[in-house]
MOPAC internal coordinates of N, CA, C and O (Angstrom, degrees):
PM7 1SCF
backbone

  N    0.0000 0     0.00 0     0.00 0    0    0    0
  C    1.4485 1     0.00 0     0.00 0    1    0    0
  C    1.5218 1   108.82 1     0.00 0    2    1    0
  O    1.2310 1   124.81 1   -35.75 1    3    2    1
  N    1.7185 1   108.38 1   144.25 1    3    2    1
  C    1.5459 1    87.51 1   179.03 1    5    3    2
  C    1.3899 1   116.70 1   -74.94 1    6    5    3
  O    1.2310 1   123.62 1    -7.85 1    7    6    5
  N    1.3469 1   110.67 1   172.15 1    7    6    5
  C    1.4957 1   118.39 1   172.45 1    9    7    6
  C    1.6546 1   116.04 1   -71.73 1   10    9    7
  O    1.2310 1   114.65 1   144.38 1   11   10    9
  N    1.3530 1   127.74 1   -35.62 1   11   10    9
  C    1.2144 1   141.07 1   175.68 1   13   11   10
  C    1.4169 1   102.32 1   -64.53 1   14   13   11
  O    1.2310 1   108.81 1   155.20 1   15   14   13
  N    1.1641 1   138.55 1   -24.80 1   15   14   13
  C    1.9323 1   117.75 1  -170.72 1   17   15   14
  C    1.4725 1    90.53 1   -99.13 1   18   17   15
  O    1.2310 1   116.70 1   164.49 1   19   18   17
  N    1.5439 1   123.87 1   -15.51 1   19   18   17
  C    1.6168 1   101.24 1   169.34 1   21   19   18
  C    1.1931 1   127.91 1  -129.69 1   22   21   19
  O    1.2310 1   125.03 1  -131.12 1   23   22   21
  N    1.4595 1   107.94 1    48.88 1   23   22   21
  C    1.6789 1   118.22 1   167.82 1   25   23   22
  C    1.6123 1   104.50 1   -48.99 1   26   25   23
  O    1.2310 1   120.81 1   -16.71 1   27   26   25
  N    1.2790 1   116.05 1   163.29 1   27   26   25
  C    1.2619 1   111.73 1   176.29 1   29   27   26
  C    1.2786 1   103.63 1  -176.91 1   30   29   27
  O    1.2310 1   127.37 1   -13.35 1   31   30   29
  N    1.5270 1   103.41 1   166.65 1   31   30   29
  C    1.7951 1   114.74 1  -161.26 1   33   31   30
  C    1.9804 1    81.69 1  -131.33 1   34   33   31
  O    1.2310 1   121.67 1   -12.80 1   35   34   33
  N    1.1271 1   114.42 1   167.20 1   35   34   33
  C    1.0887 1   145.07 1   167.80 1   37   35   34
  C    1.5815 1   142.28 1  -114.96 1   38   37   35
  O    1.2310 1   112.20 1  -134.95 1   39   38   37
  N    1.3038 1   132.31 1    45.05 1   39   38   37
  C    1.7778 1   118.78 1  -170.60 1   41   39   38
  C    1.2884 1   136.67 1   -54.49 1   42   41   39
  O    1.2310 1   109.37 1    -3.36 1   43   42   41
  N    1.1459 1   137.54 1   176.64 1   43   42   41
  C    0.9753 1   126.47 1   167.24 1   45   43   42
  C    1.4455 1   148.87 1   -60.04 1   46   45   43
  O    1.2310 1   126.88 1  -176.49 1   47   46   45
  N    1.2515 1   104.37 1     3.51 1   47   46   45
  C    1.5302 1   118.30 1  -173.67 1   49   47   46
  C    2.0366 1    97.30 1  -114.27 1   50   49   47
  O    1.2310 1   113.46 1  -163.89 1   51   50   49
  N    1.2084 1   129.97 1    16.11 1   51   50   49
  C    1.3605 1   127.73 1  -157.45 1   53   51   50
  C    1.3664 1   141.33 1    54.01 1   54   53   51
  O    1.2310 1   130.05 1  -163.13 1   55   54   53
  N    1.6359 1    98.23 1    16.87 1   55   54   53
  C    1.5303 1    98.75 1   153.15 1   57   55   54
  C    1.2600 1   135.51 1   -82.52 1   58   57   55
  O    1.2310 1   124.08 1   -22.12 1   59   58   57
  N    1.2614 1   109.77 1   157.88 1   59   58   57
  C    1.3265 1   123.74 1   175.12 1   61   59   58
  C    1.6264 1   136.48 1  -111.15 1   62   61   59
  O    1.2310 1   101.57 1   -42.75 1   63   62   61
  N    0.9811 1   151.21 1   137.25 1   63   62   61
  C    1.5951 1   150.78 1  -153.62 1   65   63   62
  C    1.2578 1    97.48 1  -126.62 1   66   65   63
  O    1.2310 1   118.56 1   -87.79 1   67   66   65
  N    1.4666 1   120.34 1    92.21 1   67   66   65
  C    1.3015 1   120.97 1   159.23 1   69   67   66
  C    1.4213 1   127.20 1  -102.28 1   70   69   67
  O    1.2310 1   123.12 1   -32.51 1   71   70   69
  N    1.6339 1   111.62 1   147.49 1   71   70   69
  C    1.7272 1   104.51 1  -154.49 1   73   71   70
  C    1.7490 1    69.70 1   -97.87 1   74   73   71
  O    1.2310 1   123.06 1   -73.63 1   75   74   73
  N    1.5616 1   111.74 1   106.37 1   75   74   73
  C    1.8841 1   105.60 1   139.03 1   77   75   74
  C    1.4261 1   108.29 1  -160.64 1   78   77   75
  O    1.2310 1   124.00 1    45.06 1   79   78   77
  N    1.0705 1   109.93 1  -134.94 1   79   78   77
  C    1.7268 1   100.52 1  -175.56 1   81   79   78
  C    1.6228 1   105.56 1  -121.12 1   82   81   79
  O    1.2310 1   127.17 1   -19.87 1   83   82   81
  N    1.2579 1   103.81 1   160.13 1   83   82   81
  C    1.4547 1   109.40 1   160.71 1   85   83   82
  C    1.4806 1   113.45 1   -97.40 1   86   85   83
  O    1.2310 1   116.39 1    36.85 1   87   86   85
  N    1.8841 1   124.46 1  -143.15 1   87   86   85
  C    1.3233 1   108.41 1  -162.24 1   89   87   86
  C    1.6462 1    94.41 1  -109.05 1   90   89   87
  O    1.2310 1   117.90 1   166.52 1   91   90   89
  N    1.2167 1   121.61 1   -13.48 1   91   90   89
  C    1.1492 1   115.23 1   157.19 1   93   91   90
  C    1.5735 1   145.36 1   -90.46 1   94   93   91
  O    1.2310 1   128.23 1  -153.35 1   95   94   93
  N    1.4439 1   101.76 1    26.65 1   95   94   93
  C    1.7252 1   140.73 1   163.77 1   97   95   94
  C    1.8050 1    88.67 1    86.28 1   98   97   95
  O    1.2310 1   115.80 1  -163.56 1   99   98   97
  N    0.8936 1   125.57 1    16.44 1   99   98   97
  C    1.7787 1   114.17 1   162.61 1  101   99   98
  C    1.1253 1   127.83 1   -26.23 1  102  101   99
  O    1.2310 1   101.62 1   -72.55 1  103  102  101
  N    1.1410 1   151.13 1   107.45 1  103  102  101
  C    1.8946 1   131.09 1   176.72 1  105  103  102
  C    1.3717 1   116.11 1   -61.01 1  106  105  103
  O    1.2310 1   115.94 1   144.35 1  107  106  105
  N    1.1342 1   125.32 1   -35.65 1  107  106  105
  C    1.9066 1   122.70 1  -177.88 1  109  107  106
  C    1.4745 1   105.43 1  -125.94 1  110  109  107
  O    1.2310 1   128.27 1   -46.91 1  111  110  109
  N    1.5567 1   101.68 1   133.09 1  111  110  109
  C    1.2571 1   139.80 1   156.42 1  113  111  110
  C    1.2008 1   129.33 1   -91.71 1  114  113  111
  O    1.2310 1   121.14 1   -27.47 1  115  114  113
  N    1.4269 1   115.42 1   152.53 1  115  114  113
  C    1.6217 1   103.57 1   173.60 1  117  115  114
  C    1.7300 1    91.47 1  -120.14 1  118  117  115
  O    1.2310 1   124.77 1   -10.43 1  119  118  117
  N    0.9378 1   108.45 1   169.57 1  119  118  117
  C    1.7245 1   120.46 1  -174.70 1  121  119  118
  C    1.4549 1   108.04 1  -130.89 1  122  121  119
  O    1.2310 1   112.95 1   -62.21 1  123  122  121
  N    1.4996 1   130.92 1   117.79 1  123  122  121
  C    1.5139 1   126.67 1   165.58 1  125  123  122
  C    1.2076 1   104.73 1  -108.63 1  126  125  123
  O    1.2310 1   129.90 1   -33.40 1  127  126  125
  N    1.2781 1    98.52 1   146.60 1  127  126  125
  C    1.8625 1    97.35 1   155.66 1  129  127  126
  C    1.2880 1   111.08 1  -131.77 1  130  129  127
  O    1.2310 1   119.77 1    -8.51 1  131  130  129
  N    1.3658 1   118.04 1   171.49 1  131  130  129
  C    1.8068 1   118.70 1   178.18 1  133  131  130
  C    1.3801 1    85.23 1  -148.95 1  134  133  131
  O    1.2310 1   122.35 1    -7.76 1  135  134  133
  N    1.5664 1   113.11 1   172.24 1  135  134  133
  C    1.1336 1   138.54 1  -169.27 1  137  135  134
  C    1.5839 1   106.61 1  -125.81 1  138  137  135
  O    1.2310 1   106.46 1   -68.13 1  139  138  137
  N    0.9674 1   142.77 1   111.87 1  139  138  137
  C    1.6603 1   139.45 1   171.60 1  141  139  138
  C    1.9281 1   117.45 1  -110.73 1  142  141  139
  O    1.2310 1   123.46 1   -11.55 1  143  142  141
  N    0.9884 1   110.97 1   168.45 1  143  142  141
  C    1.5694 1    98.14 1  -176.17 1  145  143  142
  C    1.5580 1    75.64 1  -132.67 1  146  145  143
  O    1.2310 1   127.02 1   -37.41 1  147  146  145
  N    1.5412 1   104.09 1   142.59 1  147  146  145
  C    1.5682 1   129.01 1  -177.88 1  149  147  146
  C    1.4693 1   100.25 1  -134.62 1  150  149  147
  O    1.2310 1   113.61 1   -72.94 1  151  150  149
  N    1.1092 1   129.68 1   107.06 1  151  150  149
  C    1.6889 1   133.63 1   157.60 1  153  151  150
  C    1.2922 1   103.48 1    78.68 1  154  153  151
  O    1.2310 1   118.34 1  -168.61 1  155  154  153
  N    1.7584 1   120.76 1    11.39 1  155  154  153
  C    1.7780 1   114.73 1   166.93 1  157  155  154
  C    1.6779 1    75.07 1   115.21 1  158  157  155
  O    1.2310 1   109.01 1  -167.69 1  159  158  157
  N    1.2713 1   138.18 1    12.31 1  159  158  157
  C    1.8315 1   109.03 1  -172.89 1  161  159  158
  C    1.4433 1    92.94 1  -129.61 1  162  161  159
  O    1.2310 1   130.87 1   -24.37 1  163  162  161
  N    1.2123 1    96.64 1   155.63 1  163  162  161
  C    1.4126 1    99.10 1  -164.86 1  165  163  162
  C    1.6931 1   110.87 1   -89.99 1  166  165  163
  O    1.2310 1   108.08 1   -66.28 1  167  166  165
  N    1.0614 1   139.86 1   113.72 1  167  166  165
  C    1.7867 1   119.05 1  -163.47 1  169  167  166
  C    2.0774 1    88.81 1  -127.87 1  170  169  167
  O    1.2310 1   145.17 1   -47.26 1  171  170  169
  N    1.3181 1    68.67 1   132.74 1  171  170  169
  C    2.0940 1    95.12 1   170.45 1  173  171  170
  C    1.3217 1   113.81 1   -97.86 1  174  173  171
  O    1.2310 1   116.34 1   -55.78 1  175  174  173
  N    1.6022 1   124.57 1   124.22 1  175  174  173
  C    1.7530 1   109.28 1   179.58 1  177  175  174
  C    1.7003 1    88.65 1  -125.33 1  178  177  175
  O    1.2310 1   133.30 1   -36.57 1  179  178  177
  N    0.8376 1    91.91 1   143.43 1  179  178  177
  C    1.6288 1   121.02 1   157.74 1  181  179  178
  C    1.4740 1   145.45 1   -78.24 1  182  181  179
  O    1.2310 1   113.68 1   -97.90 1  183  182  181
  N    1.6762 1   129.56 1    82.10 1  183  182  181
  C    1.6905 1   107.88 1  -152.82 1  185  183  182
  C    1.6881 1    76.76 1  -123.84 1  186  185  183
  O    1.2310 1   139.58 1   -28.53 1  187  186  185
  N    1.9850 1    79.62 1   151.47 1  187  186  185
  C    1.2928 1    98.32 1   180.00 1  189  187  186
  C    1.7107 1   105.38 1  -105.57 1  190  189  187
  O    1.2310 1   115.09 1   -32.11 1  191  190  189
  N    1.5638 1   126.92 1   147.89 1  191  190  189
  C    1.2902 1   133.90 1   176.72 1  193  191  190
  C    1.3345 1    89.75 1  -136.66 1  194  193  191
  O    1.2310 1   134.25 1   -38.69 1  195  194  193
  N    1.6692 1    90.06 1   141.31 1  195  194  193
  C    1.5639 1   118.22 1   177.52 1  197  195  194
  C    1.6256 1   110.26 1   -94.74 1  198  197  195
  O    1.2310 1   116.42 1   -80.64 1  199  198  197
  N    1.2763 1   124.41 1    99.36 1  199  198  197
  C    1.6307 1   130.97 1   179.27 1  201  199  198
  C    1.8467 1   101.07 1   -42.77 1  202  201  199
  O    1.2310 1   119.01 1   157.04 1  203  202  201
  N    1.3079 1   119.50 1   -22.96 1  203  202  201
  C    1.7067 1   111.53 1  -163.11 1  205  203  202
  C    1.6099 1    93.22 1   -96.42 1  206  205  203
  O    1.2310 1   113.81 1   136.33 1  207  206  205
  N    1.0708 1   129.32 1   -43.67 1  207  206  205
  C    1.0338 1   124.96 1  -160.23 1  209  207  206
  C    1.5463 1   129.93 1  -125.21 1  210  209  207
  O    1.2310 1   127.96 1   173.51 1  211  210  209
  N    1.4673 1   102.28 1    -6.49 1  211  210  209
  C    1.7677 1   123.27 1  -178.59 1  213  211  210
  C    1.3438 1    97.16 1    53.98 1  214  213  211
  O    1.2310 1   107.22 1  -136.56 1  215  214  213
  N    1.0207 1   141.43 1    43.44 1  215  214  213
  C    1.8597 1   140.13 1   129.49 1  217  215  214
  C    1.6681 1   108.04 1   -55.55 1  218  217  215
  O    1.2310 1   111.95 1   -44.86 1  219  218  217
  N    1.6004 1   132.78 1   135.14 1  219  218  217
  C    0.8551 1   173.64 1  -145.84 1  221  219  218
  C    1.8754 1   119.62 1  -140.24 1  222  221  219
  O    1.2310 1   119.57 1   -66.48 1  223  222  221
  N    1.0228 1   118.43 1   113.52 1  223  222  221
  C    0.9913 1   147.15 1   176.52 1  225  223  222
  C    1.2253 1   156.90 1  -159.54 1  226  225  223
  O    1.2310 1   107.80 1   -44.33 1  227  226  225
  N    1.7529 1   140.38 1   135.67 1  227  226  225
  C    1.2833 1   118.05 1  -161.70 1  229  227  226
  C    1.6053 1    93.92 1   -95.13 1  230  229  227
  O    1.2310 1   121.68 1   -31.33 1  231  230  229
  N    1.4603 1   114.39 1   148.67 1  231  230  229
  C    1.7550 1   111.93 1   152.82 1  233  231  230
  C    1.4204 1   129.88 1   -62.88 1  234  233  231
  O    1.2310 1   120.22 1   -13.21 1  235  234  233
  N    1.7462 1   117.19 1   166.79 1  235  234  233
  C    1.1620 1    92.19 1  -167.18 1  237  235  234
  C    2.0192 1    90.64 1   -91.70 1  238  237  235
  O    1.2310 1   129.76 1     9.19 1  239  238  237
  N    1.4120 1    98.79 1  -170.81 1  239  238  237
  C    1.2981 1   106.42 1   160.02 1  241  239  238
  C    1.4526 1   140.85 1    -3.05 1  242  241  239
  O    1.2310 1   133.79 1    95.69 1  243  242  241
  N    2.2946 1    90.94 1   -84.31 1  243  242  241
  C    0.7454 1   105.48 1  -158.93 1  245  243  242
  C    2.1356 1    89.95 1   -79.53 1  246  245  243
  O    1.2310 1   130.93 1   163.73 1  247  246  245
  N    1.1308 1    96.52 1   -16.27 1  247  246  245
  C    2.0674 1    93.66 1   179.61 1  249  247  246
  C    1.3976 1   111.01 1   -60.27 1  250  249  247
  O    1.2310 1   120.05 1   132.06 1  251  250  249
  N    1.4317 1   117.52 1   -47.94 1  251  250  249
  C    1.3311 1   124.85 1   165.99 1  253  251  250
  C    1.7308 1   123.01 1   -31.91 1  254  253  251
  O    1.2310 1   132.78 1   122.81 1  255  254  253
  N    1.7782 1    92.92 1   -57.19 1  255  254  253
  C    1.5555 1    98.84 1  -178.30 1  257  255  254
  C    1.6740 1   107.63 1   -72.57 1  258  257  255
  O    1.2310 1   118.35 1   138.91 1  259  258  257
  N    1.2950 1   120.75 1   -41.09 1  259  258  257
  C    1.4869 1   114.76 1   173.55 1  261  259  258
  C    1.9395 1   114.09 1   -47.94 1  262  261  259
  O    1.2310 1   128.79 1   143.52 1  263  262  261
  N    1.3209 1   100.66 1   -36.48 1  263  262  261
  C    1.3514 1    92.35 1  -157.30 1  265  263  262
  C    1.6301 1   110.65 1  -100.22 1  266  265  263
  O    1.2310 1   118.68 1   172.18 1  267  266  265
  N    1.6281 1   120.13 1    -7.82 1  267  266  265
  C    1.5724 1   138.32 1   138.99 1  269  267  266
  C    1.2743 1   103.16 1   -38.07 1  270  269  267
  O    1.2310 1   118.30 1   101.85 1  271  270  269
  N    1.2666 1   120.85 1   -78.15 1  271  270  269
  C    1.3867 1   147.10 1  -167.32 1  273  271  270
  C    1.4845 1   117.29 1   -32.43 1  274  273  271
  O    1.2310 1   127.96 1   119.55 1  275  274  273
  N    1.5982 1   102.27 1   -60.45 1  275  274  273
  C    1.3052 1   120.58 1   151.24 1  277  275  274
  C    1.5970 1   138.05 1   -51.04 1  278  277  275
  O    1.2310 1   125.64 1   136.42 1  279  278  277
  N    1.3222 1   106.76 1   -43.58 1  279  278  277
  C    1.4736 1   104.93 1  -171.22 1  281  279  278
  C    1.5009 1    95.83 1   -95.84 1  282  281  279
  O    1.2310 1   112.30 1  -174.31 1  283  282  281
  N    1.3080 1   132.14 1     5.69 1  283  282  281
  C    1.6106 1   121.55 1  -172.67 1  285  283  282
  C    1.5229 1    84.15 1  -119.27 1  286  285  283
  O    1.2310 1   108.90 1   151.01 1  287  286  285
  N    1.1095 1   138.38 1   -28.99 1  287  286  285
  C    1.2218 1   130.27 1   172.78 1  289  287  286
  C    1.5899 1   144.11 1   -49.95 1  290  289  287
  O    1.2310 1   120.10 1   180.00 1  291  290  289

């Protein structure tokens, strides 16, 4: 993946500012995550918000693993 569609900033609440698009060709996203415990396990979700337009959405999978991949990288 390039390095340019996922520059990113970090605040204090665990968002994230990613420069790419949403589904209505937006250039910047913001990225949250939260942490919940389900049945004793710990599960992390990922939602994407569009800064232009406040559309809401989760990524899929494999977007998740690209964009882990990336920011831990």
């Amino acid at each position: 993946m390039d390095d340019d569609l996922f520059e990113q900033t970090e605040d204090e609440s665990g968002r994230l500012r990613l420069h790419t698009m949403c589904p209505a060709g937006h250039p910047t996203i913001q990225a949250r995550t939260s942490v919940e415990w389900q049945n004793g396990l710990r599960a992390q979700s990922l939602t994407f918000e569009c800064l232009w337009c406040g559309d809401t959405w989760t990524p899929s999978a494999a977007q998740c693993a690209m964009i882990l991949d990336d920011v831990e990288g």
